[in-house]
C-alpha positions as CSV (number, residue, x, y, z in Angstrom):
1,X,-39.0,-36.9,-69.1
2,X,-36.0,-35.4,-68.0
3,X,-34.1,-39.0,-67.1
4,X,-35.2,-40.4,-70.8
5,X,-33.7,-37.4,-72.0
6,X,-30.2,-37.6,-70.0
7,X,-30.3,-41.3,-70.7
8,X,-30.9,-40.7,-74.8
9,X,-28.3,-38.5,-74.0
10,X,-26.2,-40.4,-73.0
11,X,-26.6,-43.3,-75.5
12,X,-25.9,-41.3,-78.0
13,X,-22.7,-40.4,-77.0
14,X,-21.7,-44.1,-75.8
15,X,-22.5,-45.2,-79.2
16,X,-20.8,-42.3,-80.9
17,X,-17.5,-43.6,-79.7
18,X,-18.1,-46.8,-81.6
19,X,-18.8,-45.1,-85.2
20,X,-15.6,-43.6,-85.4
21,X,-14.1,-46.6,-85.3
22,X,-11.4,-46.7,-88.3
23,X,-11.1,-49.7,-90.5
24,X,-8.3,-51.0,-92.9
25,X,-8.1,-53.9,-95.0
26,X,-4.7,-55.6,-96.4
27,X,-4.4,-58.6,-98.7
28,X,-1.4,-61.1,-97.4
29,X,0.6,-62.8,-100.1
30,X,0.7,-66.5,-98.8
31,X,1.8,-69.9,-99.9
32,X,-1.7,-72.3,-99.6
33,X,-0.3,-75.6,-101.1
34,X,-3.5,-77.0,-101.6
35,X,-6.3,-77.6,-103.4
36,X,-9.2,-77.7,-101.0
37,X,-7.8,-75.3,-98.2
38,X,-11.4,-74.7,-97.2
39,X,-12.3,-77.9,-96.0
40,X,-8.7,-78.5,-94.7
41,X,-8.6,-77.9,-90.8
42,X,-5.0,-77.2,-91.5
43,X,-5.4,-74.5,-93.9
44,X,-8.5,-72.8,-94.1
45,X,-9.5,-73.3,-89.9
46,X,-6.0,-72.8,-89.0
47,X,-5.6,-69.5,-91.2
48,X,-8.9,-68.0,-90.1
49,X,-8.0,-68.8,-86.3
50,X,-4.8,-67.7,-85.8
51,X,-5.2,-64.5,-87.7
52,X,-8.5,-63.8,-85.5
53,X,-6.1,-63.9,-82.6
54,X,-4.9,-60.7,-83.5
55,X,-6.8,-57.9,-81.9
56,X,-9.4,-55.6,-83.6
57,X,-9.8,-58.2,-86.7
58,X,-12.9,-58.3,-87.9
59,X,-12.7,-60.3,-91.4
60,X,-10.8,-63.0,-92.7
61,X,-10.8,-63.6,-96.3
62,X,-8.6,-67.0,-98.0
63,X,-8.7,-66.8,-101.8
64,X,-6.1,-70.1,-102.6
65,X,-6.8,-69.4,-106.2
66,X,-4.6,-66.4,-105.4
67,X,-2.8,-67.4,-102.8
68,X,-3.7,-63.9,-100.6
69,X,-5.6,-63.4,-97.8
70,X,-8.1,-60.4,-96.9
71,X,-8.2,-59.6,-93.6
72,X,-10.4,-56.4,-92.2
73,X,-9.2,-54.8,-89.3
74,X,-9.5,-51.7,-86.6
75,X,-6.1,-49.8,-87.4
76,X,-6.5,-48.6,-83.3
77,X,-6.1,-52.3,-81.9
78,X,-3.3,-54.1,-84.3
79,X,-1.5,-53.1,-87.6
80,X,-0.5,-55.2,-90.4
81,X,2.9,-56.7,-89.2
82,X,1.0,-58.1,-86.1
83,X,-1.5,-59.8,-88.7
84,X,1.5,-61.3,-90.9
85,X,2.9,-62.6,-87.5
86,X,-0.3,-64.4,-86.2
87,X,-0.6,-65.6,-90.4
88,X,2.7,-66.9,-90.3
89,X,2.0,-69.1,-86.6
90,X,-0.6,-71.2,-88.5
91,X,2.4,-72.3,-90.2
92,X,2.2,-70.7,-93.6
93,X,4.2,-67.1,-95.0
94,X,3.0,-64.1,-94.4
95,X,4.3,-61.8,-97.3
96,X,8.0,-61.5,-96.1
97,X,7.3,-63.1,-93.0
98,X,8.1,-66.9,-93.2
99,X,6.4,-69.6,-91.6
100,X,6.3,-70.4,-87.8
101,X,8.6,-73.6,-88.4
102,X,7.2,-75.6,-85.7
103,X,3.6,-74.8,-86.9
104,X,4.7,-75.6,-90.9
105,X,5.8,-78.8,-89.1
106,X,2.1,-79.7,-87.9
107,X,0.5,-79.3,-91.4
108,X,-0.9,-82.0,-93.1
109,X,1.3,-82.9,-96.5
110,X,-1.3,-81.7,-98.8
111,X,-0.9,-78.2,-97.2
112,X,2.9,-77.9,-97.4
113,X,5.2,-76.5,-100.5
114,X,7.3,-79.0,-102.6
């Protein structure tokens, strides 16, 4: 009884640690040139995996209607400027951070600006 106890004990604490993780979310201004981003490795797969690669992000977001995207994140393992960087090496802007040019330079033409 006593080693459930110390072990629920335990537990409890371990997993208290986790709960009082903090979470922020930001919405980047971006420049998605086209239509169908979602389906586009380029855009939608290339967004979603280079902003992953950012520690502590745990949501990705793309709205190309608005050009934005939402990403969820823990404030103790990256902060927004971090996020904009990792946005803008799938080759697209970042709010006032431009695009990686060698990565703008992979994209397929439906996915670059005029």
């Amino acid at each position: 009884m006593r080693n459930l106890l110390l072990t629920l004990t335990f537990a409890t604490i371990s997993f208290g640690g986790f709960a009082q993780e903090k979470l922020e979310t930001i919405v980047i201004k971006t420049s998605i040139a086209c239509d169908h981003c979602m389906e586009c490795n380029d855009c939608g797969f290339n967004i979603d995996t280079q902003v992953r690669k950012a520690a502590g992000v745990r949501k990705v977001t793309i709205n190309p209607e608005e050009n934005t995207v939402e990403v969820t994140y823990r404030t103790d393992k990256t902060t927004p400027d971090e996020i904009r960087l990792a946005l803008s090496k799938s080759g697209f802007n970042a709010d006032d951070v431009k695009a990686d040019p060698e990565a703008y330079k992979k994209l397929d033409g439906c996915c670059k600006k005029d």
